[in-house]
SESEMAR-74866 format. One record per residue: residue in one letter; residue number from 1; x, y, z of N, C-alpha, C, O in turn. Coordinates in steps of 0.1 Angstrom, whole numbers. Layout:
// SESEMAR-74866
A, NUM, X, Y, Z, X, Y, Z, X, Y, Z, X, Y, Z
...
// end
This chain:
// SESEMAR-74866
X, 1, -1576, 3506, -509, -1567, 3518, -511, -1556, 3517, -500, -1561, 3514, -489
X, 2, -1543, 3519, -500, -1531, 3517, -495, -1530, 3533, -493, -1531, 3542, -501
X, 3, -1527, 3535, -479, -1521, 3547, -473, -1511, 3548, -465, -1512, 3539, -457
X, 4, -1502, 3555, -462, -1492, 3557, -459, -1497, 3573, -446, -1502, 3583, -450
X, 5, -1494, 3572, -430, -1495, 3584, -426, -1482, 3589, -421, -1474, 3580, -418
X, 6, -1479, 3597, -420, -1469, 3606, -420, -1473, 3615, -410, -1478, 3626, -413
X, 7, -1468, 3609, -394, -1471, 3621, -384, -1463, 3617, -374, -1461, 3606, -371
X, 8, -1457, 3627, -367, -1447, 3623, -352, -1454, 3621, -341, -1449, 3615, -331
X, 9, -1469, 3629, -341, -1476, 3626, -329, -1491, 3615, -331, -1501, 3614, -337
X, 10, -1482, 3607, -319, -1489, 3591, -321, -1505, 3593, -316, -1511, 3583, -318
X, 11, -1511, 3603, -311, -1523, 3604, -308, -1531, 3604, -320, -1541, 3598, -324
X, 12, -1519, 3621, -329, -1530, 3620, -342, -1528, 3615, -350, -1534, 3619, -360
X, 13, -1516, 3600, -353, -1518, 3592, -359, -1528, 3583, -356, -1535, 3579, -366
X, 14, -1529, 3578, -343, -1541, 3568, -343, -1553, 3576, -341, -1561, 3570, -334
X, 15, -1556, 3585, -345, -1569, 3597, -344, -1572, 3590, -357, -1581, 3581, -358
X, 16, -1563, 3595, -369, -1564, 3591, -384, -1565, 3580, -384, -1575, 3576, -389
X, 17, -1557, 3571, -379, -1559, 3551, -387, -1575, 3557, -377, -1583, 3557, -386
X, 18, -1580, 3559, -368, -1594, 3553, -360, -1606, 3559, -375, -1616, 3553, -379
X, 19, -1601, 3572, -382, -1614, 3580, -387, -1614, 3572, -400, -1625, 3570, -405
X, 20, -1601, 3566, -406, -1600, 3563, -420, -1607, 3551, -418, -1615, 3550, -428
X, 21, -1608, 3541, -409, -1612, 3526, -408, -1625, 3531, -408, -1632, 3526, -417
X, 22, -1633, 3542, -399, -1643, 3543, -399, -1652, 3547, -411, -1664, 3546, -413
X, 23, -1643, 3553, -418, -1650, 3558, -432, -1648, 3549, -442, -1653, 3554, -453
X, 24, -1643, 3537, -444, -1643, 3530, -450, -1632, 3517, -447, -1620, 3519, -449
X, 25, -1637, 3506, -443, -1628, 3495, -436, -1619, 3488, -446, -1611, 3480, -442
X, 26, -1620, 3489, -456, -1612, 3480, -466, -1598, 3493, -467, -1590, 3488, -475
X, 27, -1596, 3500, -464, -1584, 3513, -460, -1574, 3504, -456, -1576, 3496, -447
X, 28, -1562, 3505, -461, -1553, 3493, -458, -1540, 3509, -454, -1535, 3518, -461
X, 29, -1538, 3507, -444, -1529, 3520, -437, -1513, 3509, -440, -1511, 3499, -434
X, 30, -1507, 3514, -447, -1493, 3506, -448, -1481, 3511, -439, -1470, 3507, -440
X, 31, -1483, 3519, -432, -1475, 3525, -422, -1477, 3539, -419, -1484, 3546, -425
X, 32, -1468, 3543, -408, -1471, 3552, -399, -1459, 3558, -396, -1456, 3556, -384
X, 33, -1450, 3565, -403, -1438, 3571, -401, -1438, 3582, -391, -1448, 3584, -385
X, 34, -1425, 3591, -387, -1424, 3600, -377, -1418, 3611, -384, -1423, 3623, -382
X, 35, -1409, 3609, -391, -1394, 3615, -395, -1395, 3620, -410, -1404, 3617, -418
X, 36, -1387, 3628, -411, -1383, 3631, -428, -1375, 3623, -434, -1376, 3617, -444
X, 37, -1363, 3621, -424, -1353, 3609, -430, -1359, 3597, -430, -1355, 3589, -438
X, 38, -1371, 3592, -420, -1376, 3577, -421, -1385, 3577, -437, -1386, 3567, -444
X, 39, -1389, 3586, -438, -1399, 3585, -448, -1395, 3587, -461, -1403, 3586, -470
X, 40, -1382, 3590, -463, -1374, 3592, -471, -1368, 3580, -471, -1373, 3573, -481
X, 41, -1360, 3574, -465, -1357, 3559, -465, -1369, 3549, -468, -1366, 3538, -471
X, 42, -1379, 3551, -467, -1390, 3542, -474, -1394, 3542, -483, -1400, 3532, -488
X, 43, -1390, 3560, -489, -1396, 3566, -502, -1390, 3553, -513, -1395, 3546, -521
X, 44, -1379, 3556, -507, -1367, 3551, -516, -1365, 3534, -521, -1359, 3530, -530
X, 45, -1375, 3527, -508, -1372, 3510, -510, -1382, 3505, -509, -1382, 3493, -506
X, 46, -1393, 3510, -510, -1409, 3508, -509, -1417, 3509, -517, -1415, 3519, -525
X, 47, -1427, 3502, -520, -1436, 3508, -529, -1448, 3518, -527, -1457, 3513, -522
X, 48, -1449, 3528, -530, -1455, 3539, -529, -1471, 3536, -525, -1478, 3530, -534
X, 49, -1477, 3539, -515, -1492, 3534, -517, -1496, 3548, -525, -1489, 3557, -531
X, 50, -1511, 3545, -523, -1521, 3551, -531, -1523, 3566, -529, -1523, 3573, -539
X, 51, -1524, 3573, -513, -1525, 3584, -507, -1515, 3581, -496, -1514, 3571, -490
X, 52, -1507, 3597, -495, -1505, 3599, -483, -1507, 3609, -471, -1501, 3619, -474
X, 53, -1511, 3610, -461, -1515, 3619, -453, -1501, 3622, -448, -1494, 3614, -442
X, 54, -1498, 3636, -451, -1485, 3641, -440, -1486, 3655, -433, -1490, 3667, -436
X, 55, -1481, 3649, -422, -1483, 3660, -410, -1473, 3672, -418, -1468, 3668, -428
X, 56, -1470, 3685, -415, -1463, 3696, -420, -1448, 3695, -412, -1437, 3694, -417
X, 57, -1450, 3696, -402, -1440, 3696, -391, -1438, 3685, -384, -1447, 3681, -377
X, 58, -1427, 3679, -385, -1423, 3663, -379, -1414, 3667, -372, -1409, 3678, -372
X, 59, -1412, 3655, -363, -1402, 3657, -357, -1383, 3659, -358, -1375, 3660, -349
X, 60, -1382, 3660, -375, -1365, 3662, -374, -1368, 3672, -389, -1361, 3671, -399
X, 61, -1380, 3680, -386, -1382, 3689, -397, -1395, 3691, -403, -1406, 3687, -399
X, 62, -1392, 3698, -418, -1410, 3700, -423, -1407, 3691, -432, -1396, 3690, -437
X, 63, -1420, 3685, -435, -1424, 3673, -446, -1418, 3676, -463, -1412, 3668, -470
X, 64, -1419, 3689, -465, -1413, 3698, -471, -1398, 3690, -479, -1394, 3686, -490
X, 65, -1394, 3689, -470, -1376, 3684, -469, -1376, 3668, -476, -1367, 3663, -481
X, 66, -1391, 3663, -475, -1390, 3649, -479, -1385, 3651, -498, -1375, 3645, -503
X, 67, -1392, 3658, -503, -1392, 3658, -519, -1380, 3662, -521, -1377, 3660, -533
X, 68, -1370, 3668, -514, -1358, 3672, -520, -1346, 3661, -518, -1334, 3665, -516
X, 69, -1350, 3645, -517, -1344, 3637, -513, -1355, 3625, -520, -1351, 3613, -522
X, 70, -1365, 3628, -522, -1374, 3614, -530, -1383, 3623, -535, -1386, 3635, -531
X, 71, -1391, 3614, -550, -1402, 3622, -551, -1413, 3608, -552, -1411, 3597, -549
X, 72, -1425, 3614, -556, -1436, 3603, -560, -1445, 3612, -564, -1445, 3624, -562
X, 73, -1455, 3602, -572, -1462, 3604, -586, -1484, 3602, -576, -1495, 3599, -579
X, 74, -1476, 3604, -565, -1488, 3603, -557, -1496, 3611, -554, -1491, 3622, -555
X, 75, -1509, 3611, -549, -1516, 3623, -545, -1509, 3624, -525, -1506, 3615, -517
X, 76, -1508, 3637, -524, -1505, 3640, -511, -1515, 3649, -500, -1517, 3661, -501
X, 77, -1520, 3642, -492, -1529, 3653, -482, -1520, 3658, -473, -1520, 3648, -465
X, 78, -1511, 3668, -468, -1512, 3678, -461, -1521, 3677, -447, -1533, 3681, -448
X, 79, -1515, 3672, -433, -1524, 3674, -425, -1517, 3687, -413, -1508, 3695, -417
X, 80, -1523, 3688, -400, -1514, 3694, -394, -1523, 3700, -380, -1533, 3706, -384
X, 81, -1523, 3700, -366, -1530, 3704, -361, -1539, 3718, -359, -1547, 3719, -350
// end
């Protein structure tokens, strides 16, 4: 399974890549975005993995803002402290 995380803070990004490896090692994490505009520019020239975990609040806005500039046909988890 191909995941994509979506968080500005690098602690609980690598919080998530440490829990998802642990719950299953074949978890292939395809990146680790910050931004609404970065993840939108990837939306756009990437291929979509399987799930994505996204933080609510990033750093140049809410995750929110990504779909009104890309969409996807993906399942989305919603994370957030």
């Amino acid at each position: 399974m191909d995941i994509l995380i979506i968080e500005d803070e690098m602690l609980a990004a690598e919080r998530l890549r440490i829990l998802l490896k642990e719950y299953d090692s074949s978890i292939n994490i395809v990146g680790c975005l910050e931004s609404v505009e970065e993840t939108v520019a990837w939306l756009n020239t990437k291929k979509h993995p399987d799930l994505f975990l996204m933080d609510i609040h990033l750093s140049d806005g809410y995750s929110f803002e990504i779909f009104k500039k890309a969409s996807t046909q993906k399942p989305i988890v919603f994370t957030t402290a």
